[in-house]
DSSP file (Angstrom, degrees, kcal/mol; ACC not computed):
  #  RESIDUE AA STRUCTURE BP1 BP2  ACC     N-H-->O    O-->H-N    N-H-->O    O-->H-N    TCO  KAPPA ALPHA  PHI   PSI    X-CA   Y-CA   Z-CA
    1    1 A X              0   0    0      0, 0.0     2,-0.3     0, 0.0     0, 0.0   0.000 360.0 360.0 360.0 148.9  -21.2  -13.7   30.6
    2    2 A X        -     0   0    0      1,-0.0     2,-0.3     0, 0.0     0, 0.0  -0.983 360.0-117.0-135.4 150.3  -18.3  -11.2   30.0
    3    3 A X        -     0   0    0     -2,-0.3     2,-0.1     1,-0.1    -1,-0.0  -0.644  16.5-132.5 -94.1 123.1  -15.7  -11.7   27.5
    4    4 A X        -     0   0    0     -2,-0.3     2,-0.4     0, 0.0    -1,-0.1  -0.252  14.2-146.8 -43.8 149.7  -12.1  -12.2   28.2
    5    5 A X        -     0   0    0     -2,-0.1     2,-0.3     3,-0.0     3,-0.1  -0.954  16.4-160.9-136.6 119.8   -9.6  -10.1   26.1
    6    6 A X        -     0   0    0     -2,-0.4    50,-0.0     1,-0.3    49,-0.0  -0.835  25.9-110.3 -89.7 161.2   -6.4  -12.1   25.5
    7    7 A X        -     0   0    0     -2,-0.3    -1,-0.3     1,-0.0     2,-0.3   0.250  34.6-146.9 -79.0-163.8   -3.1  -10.3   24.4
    8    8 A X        -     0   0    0     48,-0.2     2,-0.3    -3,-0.1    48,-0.3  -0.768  21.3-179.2-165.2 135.6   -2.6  -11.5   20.9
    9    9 A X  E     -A   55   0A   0     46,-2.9    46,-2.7    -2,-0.3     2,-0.2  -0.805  22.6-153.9-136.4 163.7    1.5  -12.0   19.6
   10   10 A X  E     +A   54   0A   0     -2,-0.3    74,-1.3    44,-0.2    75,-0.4  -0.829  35.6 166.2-134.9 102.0    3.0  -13.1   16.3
   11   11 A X  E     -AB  53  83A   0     42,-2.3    42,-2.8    -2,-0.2     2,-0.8  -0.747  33.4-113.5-115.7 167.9    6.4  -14.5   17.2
   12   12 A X  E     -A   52   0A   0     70,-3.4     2,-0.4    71,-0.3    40,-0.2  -0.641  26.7-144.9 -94.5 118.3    8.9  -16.5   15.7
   13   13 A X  E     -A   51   0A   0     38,-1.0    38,-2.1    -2,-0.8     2,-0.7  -0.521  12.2-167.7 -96.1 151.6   10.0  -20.1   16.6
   14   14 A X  E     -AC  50  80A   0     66,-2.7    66,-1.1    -2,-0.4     2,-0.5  -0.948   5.2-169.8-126.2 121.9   12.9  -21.8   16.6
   15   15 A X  E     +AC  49  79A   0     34,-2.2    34,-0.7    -2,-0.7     2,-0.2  -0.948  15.2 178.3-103.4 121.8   12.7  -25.5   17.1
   16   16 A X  E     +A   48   0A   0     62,-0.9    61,-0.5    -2,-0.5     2,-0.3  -0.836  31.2  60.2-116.8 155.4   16.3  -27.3   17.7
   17   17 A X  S    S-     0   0    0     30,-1.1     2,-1.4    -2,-0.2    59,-0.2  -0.849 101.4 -29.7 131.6-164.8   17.2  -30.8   18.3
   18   18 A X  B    S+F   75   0B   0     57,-1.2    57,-3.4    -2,-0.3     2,-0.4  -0.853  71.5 171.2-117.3  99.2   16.9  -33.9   16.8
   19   19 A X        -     0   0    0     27,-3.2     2,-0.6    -2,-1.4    29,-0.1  -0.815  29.5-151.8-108.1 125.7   13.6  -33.2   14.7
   20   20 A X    >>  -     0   0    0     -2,-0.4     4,-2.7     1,-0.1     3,-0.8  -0.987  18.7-165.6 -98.4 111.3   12.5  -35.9   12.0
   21   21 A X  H 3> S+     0   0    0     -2,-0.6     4,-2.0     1,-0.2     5,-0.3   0.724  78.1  74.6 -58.7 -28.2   10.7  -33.1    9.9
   22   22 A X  H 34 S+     0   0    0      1,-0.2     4,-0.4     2,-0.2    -1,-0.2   0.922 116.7  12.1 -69.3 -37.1    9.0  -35.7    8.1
   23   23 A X  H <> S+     0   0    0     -3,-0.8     4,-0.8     2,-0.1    -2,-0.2   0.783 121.2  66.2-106.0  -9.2    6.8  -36.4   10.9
   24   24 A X  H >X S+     0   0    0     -4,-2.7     3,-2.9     1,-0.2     4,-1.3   0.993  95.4  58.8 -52.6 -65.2    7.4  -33.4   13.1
   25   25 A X  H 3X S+     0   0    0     -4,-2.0     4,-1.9     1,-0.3     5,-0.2   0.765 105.4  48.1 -60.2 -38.2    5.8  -30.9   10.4
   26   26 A X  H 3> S+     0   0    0     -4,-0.4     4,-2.4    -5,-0.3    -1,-0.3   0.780 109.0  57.0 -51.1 -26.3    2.1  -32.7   10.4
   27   27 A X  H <X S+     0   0    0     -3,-2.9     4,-2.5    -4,-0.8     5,-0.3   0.988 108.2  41.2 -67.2 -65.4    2.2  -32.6   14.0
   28   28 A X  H  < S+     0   0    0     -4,-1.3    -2,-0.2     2,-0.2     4,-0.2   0.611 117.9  52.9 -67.5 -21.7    2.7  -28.6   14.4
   29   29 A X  H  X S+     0   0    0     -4,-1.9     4,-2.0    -5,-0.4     3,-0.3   0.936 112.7  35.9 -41.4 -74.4    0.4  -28.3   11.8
   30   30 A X  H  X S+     0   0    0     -4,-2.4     4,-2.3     1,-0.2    -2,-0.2   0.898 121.7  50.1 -48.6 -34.8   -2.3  -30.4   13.3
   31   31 A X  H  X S+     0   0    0     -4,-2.5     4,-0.8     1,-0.2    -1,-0.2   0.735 114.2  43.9 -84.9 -14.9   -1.3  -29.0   17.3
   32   32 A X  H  4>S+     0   0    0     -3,-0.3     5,-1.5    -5,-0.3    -1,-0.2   0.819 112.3  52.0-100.7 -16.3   -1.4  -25.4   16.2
   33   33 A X  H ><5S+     0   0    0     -4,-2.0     3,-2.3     2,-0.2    -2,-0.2   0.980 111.2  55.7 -60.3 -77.1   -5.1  -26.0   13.9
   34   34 A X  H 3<5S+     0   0    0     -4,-2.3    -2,-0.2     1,-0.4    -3,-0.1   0.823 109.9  39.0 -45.8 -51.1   -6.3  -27.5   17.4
   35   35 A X  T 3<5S-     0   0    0     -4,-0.8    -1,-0.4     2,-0.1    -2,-0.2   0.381 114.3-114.5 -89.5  19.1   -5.5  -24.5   19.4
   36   36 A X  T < 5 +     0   0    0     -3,-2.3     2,-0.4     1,-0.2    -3,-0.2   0.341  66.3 139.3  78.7  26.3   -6.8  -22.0   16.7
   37   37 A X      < -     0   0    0     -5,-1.5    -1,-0.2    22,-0.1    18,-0.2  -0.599  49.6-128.1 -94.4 158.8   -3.4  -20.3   15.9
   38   38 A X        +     0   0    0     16,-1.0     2,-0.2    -2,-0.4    -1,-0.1  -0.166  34.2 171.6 -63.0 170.1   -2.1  -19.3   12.6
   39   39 A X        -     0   0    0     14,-0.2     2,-0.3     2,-0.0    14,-0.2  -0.738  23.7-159.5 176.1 141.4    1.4  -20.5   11.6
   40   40 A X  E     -D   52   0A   0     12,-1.7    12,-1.1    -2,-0.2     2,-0.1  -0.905  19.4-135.2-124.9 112.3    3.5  -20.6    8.8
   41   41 A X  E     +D   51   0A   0     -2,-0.3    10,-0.3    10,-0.2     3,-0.1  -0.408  26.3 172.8 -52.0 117.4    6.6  -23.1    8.4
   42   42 A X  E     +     0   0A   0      8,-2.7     2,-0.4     1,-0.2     9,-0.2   0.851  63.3   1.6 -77.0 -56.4   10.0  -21.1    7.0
   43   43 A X  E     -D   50   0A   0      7,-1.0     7,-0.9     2,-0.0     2,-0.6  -0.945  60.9-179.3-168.0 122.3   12.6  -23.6    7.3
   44   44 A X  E     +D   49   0A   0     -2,-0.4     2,-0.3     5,-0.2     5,-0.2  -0.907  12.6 141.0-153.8 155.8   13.0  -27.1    8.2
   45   45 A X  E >   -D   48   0A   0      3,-0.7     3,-0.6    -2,-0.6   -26,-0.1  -0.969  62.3 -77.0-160.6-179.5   15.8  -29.9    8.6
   46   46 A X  T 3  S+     0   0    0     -2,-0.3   -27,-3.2     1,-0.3     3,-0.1   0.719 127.1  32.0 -42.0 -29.7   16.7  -32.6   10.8
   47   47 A X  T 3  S+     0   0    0      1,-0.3   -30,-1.1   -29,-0.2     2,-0.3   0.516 124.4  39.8-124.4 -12.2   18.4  -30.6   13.7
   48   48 A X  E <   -AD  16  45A   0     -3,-0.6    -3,-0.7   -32,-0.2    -1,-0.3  -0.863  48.6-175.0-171.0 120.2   16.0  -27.4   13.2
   49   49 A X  E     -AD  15  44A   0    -34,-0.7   -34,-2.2    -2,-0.3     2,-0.3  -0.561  12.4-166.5 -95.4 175.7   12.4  -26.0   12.4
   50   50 A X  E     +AD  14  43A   0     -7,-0.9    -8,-2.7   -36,-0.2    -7,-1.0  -0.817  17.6 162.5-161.6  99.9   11.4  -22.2   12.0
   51   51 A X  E     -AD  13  41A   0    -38,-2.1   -38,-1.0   -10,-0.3   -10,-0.2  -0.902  32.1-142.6-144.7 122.4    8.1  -21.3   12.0
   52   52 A X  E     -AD  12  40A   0    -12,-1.1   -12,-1.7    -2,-0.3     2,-0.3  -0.368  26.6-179.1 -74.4 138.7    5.9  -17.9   12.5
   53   53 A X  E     -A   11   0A   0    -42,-2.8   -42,-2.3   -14,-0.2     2,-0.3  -0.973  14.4-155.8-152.4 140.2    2.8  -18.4   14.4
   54   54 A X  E     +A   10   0A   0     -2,-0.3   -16,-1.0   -44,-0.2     2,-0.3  -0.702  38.9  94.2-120.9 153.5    0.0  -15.7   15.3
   55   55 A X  E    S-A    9   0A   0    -46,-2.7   -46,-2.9    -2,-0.3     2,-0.1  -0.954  74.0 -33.4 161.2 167.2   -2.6  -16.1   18.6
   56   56 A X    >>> -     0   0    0     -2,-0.3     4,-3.5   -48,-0.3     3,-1.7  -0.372  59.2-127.9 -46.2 125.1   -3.6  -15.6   21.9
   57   57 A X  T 345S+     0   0    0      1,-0.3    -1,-0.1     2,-0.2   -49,-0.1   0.723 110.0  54.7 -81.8  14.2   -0.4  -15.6   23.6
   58   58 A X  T 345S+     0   0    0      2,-0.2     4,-0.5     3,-0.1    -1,-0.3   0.769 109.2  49.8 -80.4 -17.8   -1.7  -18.2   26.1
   59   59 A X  T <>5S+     0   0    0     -3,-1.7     4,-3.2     2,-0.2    -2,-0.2   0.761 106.1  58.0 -68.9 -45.7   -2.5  -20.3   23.1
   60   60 A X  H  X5S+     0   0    0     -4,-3.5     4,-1.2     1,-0.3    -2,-0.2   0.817 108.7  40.4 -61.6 -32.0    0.9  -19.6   22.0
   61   61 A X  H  ><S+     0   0    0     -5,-0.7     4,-1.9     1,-0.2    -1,-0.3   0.863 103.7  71.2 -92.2 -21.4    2.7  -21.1   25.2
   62   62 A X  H  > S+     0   0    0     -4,-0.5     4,-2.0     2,-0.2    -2,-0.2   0.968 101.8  38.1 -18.1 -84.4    0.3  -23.5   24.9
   63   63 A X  H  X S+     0   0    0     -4,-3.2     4,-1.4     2,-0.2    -2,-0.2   0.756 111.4  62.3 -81.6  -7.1    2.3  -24.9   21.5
   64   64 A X  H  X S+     0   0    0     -4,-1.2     4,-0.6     2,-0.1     3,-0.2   0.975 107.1  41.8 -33.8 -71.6    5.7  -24.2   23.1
   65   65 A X  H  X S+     0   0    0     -4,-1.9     4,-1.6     1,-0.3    -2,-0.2   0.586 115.6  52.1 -81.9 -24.6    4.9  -26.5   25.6
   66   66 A X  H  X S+     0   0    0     -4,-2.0     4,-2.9     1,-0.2     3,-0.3   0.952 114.6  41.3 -53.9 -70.6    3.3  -29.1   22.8
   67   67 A X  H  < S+     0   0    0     -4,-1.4    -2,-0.3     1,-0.2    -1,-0.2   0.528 107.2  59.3 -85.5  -1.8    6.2  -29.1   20.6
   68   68 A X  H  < S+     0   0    0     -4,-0.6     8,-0.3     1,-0.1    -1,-0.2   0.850 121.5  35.4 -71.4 -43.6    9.0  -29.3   23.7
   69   69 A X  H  < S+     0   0    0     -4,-1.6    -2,-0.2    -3,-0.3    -3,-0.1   0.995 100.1 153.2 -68.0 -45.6    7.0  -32.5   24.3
   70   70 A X     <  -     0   0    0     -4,-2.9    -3,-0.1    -5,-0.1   -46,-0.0   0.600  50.7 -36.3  41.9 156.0    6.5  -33.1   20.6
   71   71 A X    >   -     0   0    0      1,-0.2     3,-1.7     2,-0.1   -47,-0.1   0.155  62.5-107.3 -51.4 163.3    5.9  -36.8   19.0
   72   72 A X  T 3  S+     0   0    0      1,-0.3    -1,-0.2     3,-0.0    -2,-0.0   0.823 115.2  63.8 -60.1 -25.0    7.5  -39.4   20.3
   73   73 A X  T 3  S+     0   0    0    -53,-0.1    -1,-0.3     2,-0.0     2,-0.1   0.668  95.4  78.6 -65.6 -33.3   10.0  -39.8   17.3
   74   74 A X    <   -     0   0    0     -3,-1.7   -55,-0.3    -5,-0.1     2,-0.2  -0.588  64.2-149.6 -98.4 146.0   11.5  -36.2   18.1
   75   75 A X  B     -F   18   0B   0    -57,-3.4   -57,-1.2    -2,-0.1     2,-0.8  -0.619  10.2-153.6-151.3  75.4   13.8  -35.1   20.4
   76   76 A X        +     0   0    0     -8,-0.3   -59,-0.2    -2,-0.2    20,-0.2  -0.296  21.1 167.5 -32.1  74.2   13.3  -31.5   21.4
   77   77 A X        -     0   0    0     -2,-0.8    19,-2.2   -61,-0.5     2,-0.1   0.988  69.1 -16.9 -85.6 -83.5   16.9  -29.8   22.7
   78   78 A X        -     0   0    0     17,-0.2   -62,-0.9    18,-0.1    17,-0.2  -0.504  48.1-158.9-124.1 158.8   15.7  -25.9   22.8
   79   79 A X  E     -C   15   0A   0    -64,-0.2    15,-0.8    -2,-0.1     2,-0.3  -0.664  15.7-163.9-129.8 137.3   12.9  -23.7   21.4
   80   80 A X  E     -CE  14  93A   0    -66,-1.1   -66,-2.7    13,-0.2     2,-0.3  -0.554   9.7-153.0-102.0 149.2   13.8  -19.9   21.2
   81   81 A X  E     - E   0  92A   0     11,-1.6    11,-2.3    -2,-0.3     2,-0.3  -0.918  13.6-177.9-151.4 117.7   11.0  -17.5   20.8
   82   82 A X  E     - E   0  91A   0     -2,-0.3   -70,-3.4     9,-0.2     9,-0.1  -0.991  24.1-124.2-168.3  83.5   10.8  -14.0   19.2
   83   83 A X  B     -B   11   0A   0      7,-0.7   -71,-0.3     4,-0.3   -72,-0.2  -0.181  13.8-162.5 -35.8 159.9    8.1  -11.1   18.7
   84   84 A X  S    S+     0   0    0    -74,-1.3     2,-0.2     1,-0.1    -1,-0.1   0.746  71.1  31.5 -80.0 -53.3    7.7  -10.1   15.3
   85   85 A X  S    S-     0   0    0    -75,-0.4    -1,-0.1     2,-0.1     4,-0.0  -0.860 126.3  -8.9-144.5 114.7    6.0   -7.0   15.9
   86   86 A X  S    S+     0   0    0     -2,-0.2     3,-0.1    -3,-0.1    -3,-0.0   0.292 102.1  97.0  72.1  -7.9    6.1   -4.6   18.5
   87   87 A X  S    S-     0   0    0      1,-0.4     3,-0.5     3,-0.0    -4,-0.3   0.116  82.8-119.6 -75.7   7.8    8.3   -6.7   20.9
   88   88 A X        -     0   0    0      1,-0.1    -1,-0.4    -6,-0.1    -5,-0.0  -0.038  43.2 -82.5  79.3 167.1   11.6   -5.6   20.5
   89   89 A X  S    S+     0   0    0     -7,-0.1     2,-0.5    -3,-0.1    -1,-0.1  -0.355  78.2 142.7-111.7  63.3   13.8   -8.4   19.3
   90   90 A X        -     0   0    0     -3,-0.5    -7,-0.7     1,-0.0     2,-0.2  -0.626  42.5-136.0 -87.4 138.9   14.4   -9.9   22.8
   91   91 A X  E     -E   82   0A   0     -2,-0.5     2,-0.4    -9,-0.1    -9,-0.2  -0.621   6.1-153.3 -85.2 163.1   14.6  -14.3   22.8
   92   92 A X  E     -E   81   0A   0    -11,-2.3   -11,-1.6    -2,-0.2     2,-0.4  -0.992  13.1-155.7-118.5 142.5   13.0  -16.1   25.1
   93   93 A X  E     -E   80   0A   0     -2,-0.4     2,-0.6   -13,-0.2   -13,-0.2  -0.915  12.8-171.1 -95.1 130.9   14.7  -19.4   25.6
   94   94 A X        -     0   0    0    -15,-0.8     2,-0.6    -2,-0.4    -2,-0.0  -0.872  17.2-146.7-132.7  89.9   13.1  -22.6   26.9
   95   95 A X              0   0    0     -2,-0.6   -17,-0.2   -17,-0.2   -18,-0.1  -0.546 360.0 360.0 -49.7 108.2   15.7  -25.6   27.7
   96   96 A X              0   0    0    -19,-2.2    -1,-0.1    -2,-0.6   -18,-0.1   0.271 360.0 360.0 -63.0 360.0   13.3  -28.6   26.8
């Protein structure tokens, strides 16, 4: 069996919208555990999370696409996405 090599990123995210943090942040916890990336939370508030998360970067679009759907309680406007290192500081933007 021969091993697949995926790209590996550490970007930053920007979660916008009408986020309840209270239940959002267990959620992106649990969803980013499940897919085996790292992540660390910066910032949160109602209208906006910020959080670094490190991984395969298929993994990585993988919890885009998780948190645009995000719990039902939340209501996902934008999420902008950012290398850390070694990607220039171009966003990518994703209309939810």
């Amino acid at each position: 069996m021969t091993e697949r090599h995926q790209s590996h990123s550490r970007e930053r995210m920007t979660i916008l919208g009408d986020l309840d943090a209270v239940s959002f942040i267990p959620w992106i916890r649990r969803h980013a555990a499940k897919l085996g990336l790292s992540q660390a939370i910066s910032h949160t508030s109602s209208d906006r999370i910020e959080l670094e998360v490190a991984g395969p970067v298929d993994l990585i679009d993988m919890m885009e696409l998780g948190c645009s759907l995000g719990p039902f309680d939340v209501w996902v406007e934008t999420i902008h996405r950012r290398p850390i290192d070694g990607g220039g500081d171009q966003w990518r933007d994703w209309p939810s």
